[in-house]
N, C-alpha and C positions, 0 to 999 in steps of 0.2 A: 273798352278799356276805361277804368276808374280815372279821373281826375285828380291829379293830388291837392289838394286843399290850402289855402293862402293861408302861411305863415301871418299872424297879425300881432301887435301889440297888445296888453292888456283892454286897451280901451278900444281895440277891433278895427286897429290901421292896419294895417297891409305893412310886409318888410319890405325891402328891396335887397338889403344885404346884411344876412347872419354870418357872416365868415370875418369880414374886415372893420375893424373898428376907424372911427373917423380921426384924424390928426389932421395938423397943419402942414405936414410938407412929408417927404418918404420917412425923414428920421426925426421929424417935428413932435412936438407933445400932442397928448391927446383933446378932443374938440368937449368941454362942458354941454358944447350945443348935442354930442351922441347921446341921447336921451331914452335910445334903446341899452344904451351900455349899462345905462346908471342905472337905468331900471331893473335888468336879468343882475347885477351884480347886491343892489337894495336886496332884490326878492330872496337871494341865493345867503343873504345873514341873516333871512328869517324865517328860512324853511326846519327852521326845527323849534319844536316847543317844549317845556319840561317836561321831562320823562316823570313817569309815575313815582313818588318819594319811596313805596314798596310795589312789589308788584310790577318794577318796570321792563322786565324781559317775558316777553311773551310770545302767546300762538295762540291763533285763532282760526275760528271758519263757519259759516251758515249753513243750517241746518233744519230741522223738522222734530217737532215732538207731537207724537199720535196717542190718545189715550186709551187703554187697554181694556181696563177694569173700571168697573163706576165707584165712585166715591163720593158720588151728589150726596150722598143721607150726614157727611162730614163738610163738605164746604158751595158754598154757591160759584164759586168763582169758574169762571162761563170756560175757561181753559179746560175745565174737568166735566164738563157739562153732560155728552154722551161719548158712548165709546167708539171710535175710529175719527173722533174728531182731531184734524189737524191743525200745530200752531207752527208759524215761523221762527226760529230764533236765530241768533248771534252767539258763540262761546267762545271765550277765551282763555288759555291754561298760563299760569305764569311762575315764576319761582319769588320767592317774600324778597329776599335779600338783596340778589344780587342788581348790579345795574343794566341797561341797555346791552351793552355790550360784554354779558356776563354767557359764560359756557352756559350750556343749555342742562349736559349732565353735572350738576354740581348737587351736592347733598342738601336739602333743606323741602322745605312744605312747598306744595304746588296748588296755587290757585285753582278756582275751578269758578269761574264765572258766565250767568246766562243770562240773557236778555230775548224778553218772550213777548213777541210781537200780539198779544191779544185781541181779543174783540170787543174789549175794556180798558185797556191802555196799555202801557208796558209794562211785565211784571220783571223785576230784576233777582235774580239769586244768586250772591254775592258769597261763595264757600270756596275749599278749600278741599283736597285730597284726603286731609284726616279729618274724624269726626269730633277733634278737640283741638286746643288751642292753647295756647304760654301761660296766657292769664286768664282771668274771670272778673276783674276790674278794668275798664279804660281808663283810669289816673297811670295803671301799670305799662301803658300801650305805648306811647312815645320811648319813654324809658328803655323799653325793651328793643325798639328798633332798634337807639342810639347803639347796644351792645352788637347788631346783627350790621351796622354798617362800619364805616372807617374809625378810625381811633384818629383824633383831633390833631395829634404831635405824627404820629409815624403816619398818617395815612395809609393803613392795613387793616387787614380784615384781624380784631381781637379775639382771639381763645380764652383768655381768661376774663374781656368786658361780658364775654356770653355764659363762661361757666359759673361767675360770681354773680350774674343777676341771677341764672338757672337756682343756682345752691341756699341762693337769700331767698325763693320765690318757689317753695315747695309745690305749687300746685302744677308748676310745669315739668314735674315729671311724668304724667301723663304723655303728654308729646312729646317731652325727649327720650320718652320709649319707644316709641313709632318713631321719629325721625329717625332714631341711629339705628334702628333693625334693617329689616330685607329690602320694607318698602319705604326707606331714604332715599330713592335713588329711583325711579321710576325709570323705561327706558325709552319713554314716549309718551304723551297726555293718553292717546289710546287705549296703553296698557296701567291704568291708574282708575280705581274708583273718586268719583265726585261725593261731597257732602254738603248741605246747607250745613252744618257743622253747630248753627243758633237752634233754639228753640223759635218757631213761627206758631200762628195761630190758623187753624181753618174756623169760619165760621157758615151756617147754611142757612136753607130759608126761612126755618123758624128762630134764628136768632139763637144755637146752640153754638156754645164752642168747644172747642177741643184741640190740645197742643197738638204740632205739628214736627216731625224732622223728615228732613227730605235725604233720601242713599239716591247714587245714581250706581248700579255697579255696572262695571264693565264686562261686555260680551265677548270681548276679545282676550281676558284672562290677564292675570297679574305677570310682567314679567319687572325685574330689576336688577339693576348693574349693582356690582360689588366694590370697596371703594379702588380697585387696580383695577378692573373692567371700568368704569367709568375714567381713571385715567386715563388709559388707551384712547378710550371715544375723544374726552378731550384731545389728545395729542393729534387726533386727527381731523375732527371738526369741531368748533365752538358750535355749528349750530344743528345739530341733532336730532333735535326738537320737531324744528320749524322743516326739515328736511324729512322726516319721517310722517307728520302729521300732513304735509303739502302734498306729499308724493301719494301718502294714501289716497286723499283724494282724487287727484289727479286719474288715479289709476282706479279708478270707480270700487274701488277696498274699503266700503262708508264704514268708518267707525260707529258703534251703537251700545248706549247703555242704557241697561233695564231701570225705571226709575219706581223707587219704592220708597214708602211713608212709613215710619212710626206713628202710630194714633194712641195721643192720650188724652185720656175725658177729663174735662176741667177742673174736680173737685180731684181726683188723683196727686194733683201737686201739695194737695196739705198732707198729703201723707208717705209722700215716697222718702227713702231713709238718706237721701242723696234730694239736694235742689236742684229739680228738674231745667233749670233757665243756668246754671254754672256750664259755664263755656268748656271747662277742663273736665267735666264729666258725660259718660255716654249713660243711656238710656239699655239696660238689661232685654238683647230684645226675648229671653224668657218671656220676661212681663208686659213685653208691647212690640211683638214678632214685624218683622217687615210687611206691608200690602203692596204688592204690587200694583201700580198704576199706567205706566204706559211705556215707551221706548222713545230714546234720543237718539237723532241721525244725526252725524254731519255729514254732508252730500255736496258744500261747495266754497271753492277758495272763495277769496276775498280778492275783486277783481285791480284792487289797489289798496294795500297793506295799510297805508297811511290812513286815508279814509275811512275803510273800515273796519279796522281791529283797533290801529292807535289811540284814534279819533272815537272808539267807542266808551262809551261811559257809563257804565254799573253802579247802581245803589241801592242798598236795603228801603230807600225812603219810596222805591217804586213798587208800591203795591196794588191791587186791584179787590173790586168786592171780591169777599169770598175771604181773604188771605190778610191778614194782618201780625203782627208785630208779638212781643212777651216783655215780660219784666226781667230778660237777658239786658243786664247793663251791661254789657261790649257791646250789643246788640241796637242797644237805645244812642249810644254813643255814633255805631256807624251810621245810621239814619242821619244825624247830621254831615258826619266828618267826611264820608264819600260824595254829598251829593257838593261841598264847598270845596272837595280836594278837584272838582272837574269843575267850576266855576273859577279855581286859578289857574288851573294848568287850560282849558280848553276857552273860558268865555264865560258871560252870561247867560248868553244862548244857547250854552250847549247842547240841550235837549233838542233842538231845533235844527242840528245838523243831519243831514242822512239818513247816518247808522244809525243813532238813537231817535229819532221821529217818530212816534205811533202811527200805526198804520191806521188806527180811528180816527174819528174827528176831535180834533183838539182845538177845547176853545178857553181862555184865559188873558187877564186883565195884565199881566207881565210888560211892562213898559222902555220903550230905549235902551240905553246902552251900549257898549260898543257889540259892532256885528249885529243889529236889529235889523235883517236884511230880510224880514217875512210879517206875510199882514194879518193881524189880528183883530181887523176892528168892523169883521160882516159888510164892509162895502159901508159901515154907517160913523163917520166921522166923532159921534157924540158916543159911541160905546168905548169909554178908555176908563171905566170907573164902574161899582157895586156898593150898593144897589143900584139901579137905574130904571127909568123912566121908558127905556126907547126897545124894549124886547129883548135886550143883551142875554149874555150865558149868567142860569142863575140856579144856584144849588137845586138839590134834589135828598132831602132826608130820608128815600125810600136806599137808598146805600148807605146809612149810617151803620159803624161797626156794634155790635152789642158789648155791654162794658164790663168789665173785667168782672169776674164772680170770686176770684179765690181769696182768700183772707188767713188767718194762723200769723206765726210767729212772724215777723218782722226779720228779725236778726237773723233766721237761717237765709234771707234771702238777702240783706246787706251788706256783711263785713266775711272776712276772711280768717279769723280766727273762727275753729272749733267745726273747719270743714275737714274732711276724711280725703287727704290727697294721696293716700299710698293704695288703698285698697282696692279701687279700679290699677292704677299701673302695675301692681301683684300680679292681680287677674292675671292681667294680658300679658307679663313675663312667664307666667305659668303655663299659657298656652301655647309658647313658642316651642319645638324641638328642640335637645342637644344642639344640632348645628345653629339654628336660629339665633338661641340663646350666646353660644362662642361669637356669630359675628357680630351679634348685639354688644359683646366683651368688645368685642377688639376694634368695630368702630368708633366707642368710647373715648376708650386708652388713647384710640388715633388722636382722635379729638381733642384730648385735653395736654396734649405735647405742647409743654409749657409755661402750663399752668401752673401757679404755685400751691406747696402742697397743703396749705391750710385749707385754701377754696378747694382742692380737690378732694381730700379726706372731709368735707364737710357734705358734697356732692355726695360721697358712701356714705354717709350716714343716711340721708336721703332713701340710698338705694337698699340698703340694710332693713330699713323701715317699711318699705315697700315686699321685697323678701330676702332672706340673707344670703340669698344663693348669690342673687342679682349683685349685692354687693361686693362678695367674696369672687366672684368672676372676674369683675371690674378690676376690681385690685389686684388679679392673678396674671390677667392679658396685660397690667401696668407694670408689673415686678417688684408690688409692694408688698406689705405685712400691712391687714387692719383689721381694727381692733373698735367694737360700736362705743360711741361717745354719746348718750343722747343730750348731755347738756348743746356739746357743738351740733347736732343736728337743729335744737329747739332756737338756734340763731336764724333760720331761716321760717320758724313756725309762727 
């Protein structure tokens, strides 16, 4: 027969009594000296820490990525090294907008974040479901949240703060074509492809690069809720998500997706008729087909949610030899703004908690702080500083990235006038069906209930521009009459 284990305080005293709080007499006040009270009642106002500013509803679960196909001749990085080589990872699916406490099936873009326990450090891939994004500048990036959270006076979710940035901000109709089609609505992280979504770089052992995008598609098949099917789910669970993706596991149902690369040779970007590094455009894969590389399991919950999903923290700044970075400015931008959004919300140390800790050896000069509860200094007192005298950790130039080759115009990789934002979302309305197309209309229309009709007719111009069908659909599931304006489109260009 097990022993049950001594209840103790923080500091490893022994209870005597969890049930009755101390006072002075049967109906007396309570004792300042109960010092177990004050303490579970302390700890119980600071068991929660800020939720994620996007990104704060999630799911997660640990996993395995095995590599399939070799790829050594495109990048060094030891994750790719031979085939049937195994890495551990962490992912986690989330929705952009909503809060914590946000329905699980709601319409909008779904996270898709990994962390890859290496034999080089951690590598992080920080994407999303779709393979584009709102914008292609981070100045655009706050701005756009502001419209996708509460409105300042009514505290609600805005239809017209989102349809009047969308309509000022042509390049997002790429993703507001994806978001309001079939797959707005995923009906499980499961049933959802992943995308590095950035442009990354592989680089190999002679010092060759060549851009990178990473597809994970799923093996499980696309399914998705319609916007009355997804109310239902609502009315009956907020958390759907977290209930289908747990269970799977559970029930040993490992979720898995095929992971595949785009490869583009370096000198390719001075000439592609679209900039290969803009967030809101995809890669023709005619011109640069998928490689398959290997398969992603997930095979196990998270033995404590807190710990290890909340507590986990993804950033583009974690890369490893082999894998680097592009002149994607969203991209350059997240490298910093993830790795400072989890030094507020989690610590200085964050990297040094559990779930995100390398499984390698980690060695660095990082000092104090609060929560500096791990030792960094070889057992040698005097290694708190670089260079140094006494053997400490000291670079290694044989990891240096080789440096960037591509060169041409400046300005098609700068600014946002005189990019081509309709003809990829054409495309992809053109490859939808009849039906596809109709609930592409009529998610729309859902959508913009409300909106005043200046910003909306200024959205069909948009869409007109992109193909007239697309527009005239729009406006037919509305119950309007329109008529192409391109001065009021060119307010958004």
């Amino acid at each position: 027969m097990n022993k049950t284990p001594k209840l103790t305080t923080t500091a490893g005293n022994p209870i005597a009594d969890n049930q009755n709080s101390l006072s002075a007499g049967p109906r007396g006040p309570l004792l300042m000296q109960d010092y177990q009270l004050i303490e579970k009642l302390a700890h119980q106002n600071r068991e929660r820490i800020p939720e994620r500013v996007v990104h704060a509803k999630g799911w997660g679960a640990f996993g395995t990525f095995t590599v399939t196909n070799d790829i050594t001749k495109y990048t060094r990085a030891s994750i790719f090294s031979e085939v049937g080589k195994r890495t551990e990872l962490v992912a986690r699916f989330s929705t952009v907008a909503g809060e914590l406490g946000a329905a699980d099936a709601e319409r909008d873009v779904r996270g898709f974040a990994l962390k890859f326990y290496t034999d080089e450090g951690n590598w992080d891939l920080v994407g999303n479901n779709t393979p584009v994004f709102f914008v292609r500048d981070p100045y655009k990036f706050p701005d756009f949240i502001h419209t996708q959270k509460r409105h300042p006076k009514t505290h609600l979710r805005s239809a017209t703060a989102a349809w009047d940035f969308w309509s000022l901000s042509p390049e997002s109709l790429h993703q507001v074509t994806i978001l309001m089609s079939d797959r707005g609505i995923p009906t499980a992280p499961m049933f959802m492809n992943g995308y590095g979504s950035h442009t990354y770089s592989f680089w190999n052992e002679a010092g060759e690069r060549h851009w990178v995008k990473f597809h994970f598609k799923t093996q499980q098949g696309h399914k998705h809720l319609t916007n009355e099917e997804a109310e239902a789910v609502v009315g009956k669970t907020r958390e759907s998500y977290q209930e289908a993706l747990f269970g799977a596991i559970e029930n040993k149902d490992y979720p898995k997706w095929t992971v595949c690369v785009q490869i583009m040779p370096e000198k390719d970007a001075e000439k592609t008729p679209y900039n290969p590094f803009d967030l809101t455009k995809v890669w023709p894969h005619g011109d640069y087909p998928l490689i398959e590389v290997g398969v992603m399991e997930l095979n196990r919950n998270a033995g404590n949610y807190f710990t290890e999903i909340e507590m986990a923290a993804y950033s583009p700044s974690n890369i490893v030899p082999g894998i680097g970075h592009s002149p994607d400015k969203m991209l350059q931008a997240r490298v910093f703004s993830y790795a400072d959004a989890h030094r507020y919300r989690l610590g200085t140390h964050y990297e040094a908690l559990p779930v995100n800790r390398p499984k390698n050896e980690v060695n660095h000069y990082h000092k104090d702080g609060a929560m500096r509860f791990f030792q960094n200094d070889a057992g040698n007192p005097d290694l708190y500083y670089e260079p140094n005298s006494f053997g400490g950790p000291a670079e290694d130039p044989s990891y240096a990235e080789p440096p960037l080759g591509i060169s041409g115009d400046a300005d098609r990789y700068d600014h946002r006038e005189g990019n081509d934002d309709y003809t990829q979302p054409g495309n992809l309305y053109r490859l939808f069906n009849d039906s596809q197309r109709d609930r592409l209309h009529r998610n729309i229309a859902s959508a913009m209930q409300g909106v005043p009709e200046n910003i909306v007719r200024r959205q069909l111009n948009h869409f007109h521009r992109a193909d007239p069908a697309y527009a005239q659909g729009v406006a037919r599931a509305l119950g309007i009459e329109f008529e192409p304006d391109d001065e009021l489109a060119s307010l958004g260009a």
